[in-house]
GULUM-348391 format. One line per field, with one value per residue (C-alpha): x, y, z. Coordinates in Angstrom, 1 decimal. Each point is the difference from the previous one (the first is absolute). Example, Ala and Ser with C-alpha at 12.3 -4.5 7.8 and 13.67 -1.06 7.14 Angstrom:
! GULUM-348391
X	(12.3/1.4);
Y	(-4.5/3.4);
Z	(7.8/-0.7);
***
This chain:
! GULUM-348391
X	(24.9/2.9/0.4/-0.3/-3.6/-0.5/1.3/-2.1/-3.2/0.3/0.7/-3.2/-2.0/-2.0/-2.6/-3.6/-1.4/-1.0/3.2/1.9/-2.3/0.4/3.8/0.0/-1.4/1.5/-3.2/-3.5/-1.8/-3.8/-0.7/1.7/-0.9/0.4/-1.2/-0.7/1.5/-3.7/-3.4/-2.0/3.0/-0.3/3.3/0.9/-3.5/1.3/3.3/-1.9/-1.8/3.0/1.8/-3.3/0.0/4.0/-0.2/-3.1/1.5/3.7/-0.4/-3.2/-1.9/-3.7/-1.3/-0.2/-0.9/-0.8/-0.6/-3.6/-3.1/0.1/-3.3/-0.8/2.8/-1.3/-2.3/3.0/1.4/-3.4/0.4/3.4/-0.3/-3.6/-1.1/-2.7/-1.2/1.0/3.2/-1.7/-2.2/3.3/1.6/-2.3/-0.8/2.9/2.7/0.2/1.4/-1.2/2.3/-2.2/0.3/3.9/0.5/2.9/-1.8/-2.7/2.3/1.1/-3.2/-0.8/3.7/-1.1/-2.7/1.4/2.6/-2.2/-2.4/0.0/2.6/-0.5/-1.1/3.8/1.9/-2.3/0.9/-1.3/-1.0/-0.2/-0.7/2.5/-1.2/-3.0/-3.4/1.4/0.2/2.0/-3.4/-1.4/-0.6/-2.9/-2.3/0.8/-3.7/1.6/2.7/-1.7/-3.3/2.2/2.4/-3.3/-2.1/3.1/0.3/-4.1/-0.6/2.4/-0.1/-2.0/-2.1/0.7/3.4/-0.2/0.6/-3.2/-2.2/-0.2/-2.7/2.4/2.2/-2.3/-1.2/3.1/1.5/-3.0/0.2/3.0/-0.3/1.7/3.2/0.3/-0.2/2.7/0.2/1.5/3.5/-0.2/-2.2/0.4/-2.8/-2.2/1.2/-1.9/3.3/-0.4/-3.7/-1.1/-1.4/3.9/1.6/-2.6/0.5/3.9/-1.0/-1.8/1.8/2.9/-1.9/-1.2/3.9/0.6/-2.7/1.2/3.5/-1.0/-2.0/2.0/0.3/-3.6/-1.1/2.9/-1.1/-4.0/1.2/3.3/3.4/-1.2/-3.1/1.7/3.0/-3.0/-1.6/3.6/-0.4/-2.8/0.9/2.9/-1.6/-3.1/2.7/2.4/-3.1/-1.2/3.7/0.3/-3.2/0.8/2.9/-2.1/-1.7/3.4/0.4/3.9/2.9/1.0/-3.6/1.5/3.2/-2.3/-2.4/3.0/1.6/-3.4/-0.1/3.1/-0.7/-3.1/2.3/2.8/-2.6/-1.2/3.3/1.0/-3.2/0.8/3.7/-2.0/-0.6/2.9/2.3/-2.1/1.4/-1.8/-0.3/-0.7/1.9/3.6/-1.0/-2.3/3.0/3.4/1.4/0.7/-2.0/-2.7/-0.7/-2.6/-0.6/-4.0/-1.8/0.4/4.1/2.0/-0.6/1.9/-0.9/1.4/-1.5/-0.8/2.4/2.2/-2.5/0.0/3.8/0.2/-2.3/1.1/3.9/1.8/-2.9/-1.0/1.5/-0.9/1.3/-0.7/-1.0/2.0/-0.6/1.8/-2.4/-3.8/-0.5/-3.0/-0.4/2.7/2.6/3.3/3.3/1.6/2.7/3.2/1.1/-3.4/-0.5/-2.1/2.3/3.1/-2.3/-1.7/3.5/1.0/-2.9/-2.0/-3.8/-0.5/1.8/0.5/2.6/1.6/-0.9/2.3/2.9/-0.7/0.1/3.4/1.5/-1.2/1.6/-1.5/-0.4/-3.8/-1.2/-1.7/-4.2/-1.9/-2.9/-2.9/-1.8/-3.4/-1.3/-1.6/3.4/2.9/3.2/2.3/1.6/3.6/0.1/-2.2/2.5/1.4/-3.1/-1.5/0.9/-0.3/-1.0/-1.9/0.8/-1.8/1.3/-2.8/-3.1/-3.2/-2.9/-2.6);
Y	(4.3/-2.3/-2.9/-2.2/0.9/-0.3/-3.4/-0.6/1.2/-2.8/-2.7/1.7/-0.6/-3.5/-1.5/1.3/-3.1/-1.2/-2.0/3.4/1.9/-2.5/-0.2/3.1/-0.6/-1.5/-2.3/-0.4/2.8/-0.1/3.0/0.7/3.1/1.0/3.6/1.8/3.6/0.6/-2.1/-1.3/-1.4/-3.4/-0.7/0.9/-2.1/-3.1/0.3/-0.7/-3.2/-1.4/1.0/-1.3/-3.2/-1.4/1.4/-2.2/-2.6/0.5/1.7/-1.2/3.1/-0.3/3.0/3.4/3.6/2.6/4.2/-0.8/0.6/-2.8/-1.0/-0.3/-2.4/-2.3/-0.6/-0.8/-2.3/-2.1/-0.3/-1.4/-2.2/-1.3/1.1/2.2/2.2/0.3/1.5/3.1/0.9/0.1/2.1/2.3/0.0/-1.6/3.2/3.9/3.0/-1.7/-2.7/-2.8/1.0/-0.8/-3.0/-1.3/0.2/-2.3/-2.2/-0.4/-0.6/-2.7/-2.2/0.3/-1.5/-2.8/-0.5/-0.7/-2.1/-3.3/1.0/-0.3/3.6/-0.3/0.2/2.2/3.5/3.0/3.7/2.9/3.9/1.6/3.4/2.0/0.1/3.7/1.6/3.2/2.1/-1.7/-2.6/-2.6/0.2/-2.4/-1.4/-3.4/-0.7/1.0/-2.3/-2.7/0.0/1.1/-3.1/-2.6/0.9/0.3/-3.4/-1.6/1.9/1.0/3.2/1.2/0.3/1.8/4.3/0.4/-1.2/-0.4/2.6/2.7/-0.5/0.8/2.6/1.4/-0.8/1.8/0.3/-1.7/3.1/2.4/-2.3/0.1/3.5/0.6/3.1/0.1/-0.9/4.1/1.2/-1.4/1.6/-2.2/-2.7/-2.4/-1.1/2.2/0.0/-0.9/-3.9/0.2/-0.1/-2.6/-2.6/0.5/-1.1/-2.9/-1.1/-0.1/-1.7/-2.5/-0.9/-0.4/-2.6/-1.7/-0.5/-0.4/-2.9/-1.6/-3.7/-0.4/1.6/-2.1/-3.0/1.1/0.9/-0.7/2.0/1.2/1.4/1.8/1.2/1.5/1.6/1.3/1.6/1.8/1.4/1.4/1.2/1.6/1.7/1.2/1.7/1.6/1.4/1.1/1.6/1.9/1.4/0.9/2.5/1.5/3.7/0.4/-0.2/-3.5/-1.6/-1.8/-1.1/-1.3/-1.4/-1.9/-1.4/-1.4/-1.9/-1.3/-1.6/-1.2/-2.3/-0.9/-1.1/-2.4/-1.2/-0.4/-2.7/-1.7/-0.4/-1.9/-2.7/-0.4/0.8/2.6/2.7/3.5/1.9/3.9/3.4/0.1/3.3/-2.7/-2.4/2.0/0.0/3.7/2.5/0.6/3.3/1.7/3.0/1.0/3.4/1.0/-0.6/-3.0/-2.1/-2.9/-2.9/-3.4/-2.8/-3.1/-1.8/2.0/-0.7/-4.1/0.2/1.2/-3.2/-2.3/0.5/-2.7/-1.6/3.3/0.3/3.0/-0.2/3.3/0.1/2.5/1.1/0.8/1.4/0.8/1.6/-0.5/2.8/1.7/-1.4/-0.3/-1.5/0.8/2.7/-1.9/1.4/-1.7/-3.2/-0.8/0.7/-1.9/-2.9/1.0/-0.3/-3.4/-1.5/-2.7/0.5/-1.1/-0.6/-0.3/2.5/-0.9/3.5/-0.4/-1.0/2.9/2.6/-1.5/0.8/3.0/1.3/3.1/0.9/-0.2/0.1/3.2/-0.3/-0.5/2.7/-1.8/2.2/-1.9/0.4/-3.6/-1.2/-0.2/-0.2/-2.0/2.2/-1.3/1.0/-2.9/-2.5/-1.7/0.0/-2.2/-3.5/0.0/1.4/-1.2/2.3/0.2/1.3/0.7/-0.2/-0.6/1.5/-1.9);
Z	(-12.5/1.5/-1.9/2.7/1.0/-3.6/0.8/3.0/-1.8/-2.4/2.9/1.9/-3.1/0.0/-2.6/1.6/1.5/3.6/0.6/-1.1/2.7/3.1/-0.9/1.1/3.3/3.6/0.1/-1.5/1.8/1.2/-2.0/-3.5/-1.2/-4.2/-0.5/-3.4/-0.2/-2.9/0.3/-2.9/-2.2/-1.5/0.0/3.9/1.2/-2.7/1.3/3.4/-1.1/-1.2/3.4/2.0/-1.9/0.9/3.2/0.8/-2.1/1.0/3.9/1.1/0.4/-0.1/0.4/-2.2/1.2/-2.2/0.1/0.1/2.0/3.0/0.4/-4.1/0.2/1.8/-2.5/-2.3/2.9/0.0/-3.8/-0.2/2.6/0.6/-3.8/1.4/-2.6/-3.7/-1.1/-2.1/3.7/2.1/-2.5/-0.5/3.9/1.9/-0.8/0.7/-2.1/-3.3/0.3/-0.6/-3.5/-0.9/-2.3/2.7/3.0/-1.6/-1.1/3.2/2.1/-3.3/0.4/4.7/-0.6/-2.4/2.3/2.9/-1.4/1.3/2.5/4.1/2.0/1.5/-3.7/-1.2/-1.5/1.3/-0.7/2.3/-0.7/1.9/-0.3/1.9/-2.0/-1.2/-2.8/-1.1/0.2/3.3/2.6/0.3/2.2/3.4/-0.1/-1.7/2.1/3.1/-0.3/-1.3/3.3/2.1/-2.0/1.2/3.6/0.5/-1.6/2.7/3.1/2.2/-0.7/3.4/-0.8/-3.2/0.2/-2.2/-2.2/-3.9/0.1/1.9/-2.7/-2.7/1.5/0.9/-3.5/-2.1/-3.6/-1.5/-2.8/3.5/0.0/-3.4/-1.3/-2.7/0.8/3.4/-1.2/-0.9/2.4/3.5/1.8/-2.3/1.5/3.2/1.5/2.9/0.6/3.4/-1.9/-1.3/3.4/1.7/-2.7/0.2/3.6/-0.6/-2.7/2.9/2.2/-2.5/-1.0/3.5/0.1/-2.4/1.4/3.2/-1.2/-2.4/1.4/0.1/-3.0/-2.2/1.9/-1.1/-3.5/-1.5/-0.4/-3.4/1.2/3.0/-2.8/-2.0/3.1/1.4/-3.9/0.2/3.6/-1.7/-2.8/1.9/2.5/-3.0/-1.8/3.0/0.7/-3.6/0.0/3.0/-1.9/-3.2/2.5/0.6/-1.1/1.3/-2.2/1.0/-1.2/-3.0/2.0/2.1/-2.6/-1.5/3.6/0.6/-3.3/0.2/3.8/-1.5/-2.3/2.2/2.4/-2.6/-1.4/3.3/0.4/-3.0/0.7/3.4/-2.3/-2.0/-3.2/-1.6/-3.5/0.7/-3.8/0.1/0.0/1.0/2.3/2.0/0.4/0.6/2.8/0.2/0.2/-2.8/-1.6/-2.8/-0.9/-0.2/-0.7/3.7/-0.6/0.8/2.3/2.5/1.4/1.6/-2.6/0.7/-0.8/2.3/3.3/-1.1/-0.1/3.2/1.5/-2.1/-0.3/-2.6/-0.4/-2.7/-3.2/-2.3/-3.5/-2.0/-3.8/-2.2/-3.7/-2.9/-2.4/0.0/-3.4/-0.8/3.5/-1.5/2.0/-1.9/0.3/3.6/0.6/0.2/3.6/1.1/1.7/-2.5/-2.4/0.8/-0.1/-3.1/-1.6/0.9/0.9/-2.3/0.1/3.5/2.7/3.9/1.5/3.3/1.9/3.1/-2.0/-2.3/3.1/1.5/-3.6/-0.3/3.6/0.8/-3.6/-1.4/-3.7/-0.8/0.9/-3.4/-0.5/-1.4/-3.1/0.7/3.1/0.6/-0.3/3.3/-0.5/2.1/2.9/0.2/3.6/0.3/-0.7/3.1/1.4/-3.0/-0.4/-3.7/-3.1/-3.0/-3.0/-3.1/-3.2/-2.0/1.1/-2.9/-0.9/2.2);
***
């Protein structure tokens, strides 16, 4: 390698802190998104709270969105900032995927709530799931987000003007246990997102949203702006999980394509609220957050799709910054020391144990030139694709990761 990108890697290289992160940046965007190339590693979600707390304390961000189930997290938001709940219930029933169970993310929900005690509703810090109630084996059933948004509009309007009744719903709806069925992520005539009920509440649940937009001055009036946030949630939500069900029922060879693009709407379309509101850091994957296109490969082959962050970008222009997470070593997954010729390797080699790399700058360097790609020996880990470069706005590399 030249020695003056060896040069320019140094000057890209900052100490890993917010200031280093919005140095990097034009302006303070609406959404800042940090992605993790691995889940379930202390040090990555520490990193995070550390990140969190100077950008709140530094930026003026209030509001944190995680890769978990949106409608548990409200639960989490009522904790932190009303104190609704004790902190062992909304951990063990405010997250998806198991998550309620990391050390960090505790710590976390705990130092929210400290922070907003005593403080008004309009300073106060706020937590949003950002993801779908999915998990990798299945969807929830719609029945929650659909009585909840069906619940707001019939204790306001008119019943005339509802599309049907709480009781069509239910019976349309049936046993939650259809919905959820683990076994329809391999067998896809098991699945009820096709069925004749399927389609009619994908109908109402249309007509419902359109309700509620339609009547959005009187029902904030009647309510308040929260309450009308919450109910534009749970149309999304109910909508989303209709869509993705649909697409469980798919037996083509673009079912998990589609599976993925519909997850990935599901979050941009509630980033994309919370950015409504103000300054808000969104923590999960970097394949939700990249502004290319994401790929992975499953049992049926690999697959592509256009992530989530790549659809808010498109909205949202400067006012979205995605800064990537890179690794050094995993080893307690096997993962060792990086091949030199790697991305990850040239920082490996004069980085200190983390830092914040100035992407962009790094891609002008380079020319046309690219690192070799880094193949990961543990499957639950990503490697950072160096084609991604100029279309990231940063990096925060980690040397070494610990055992969690």
């Amino acid at each position: 390698m030249a020695t003056d990108i060896k040069e320019t890697l140094r000057e890209a290289v900052h100490p890993a802190d917010a200031a280093a992160v919005m140095g990097l940046l034009p302006s303070r965007p609406r959404l800042l998104a940090l992605g993790e190339p691995t889940h379930g590693e202390d040090t990555l979600l520490d990193l995070r709270n550390k990140l969190f707390r100077q950008l709140v304390e530094q930026e003026g961000y209030r509001t944190i969105a995680l890769e978990t189930d949106c409608l548990r997290g409200l639960l989490v938001d009522d904790h932190v900032t009303m104190g609704a709940g004790t902190l062992d219930e909304v951990m063990e029933h405010g997250f998806s995927h198991d998550w309620g169970a990391y050390a960090a993310n505790r710590e976390l929900v705990r130092w929210m709530r400290a922070y907003n005690d005593g403080r008004p509703a309009s300073d106060r810090l706020r937590f949003a799931g950002a993801d779908g109630p999915l998990e990798i084996t299945g969807a929830a059933s719609p029945r929650q987000a659909l009585a909840a948004l069906h619940r707001y509009l019939a204790n306001r309007l008119d019943a005339d003007l509802l599309p049907c009744t709480a009781q069509t719903l239910d019976r349309l709806l049936g046993t939650d246990g259809r919905w959820t069925d683990q076994a329809v992520m391999m067998h896809p005539d098991r699945s009820v997102g096709r069925s004749a009920e399927a389609a009619e509440l994908r109908l109402l649940a249309d007509e419902l949203t359109e309700l509620l937009d339609e009547r959005t001055p009187e029902l904030i009036a009647a309510t308040s702006r929260e309450e009308w946030d919450r109910a534009r949630l749970y149309a999304r939500t109910a909508t989303g999980l209709l869509r993705y069900h649909h697409a469980m029922a798919d037996t083509s060879p673009a079912r998990m394509t589609r599976l993925l693009g519909v997850r990935d709407r599901m979050i941009a379309e509630n980033l994309l609220a919370l950015a409504e509101r103000g300054p808000a850091l969104a923590f999960g994957h970097n394949s939700h957050f990249q502004r290319e296109k994401s790929s992975m490969g499953m049992w049926e082959g690999p697959v592509e799709w256009w992530g989530a962050g790549a659809l808010v970008s498109v909205r949202l222009g400067a006012e979205y910054a995605f800064v990537a997470t890179a690794l050094g070593t995993i080893r307690h997954q096997g993962v060792d020391a990086p091949e030199p010729d790697t991305l990850e390797g040239l920082l490996y080699a004069l980085a200190d144990d983390r830092v914040v790399v100035d992407a962009r700058r790094l891609a002008a360097a380079f020319g046309a030139w690219r690192p070799a790609p880094r193949v990961s020996p543990w499957f639950g880990y990503a490697p950072f694709d160096p084609e991604h470069l100029a279309a990231s706005d940063g990096i925060v590399f980690v040397k070494d990761m610990e055992p969690s």
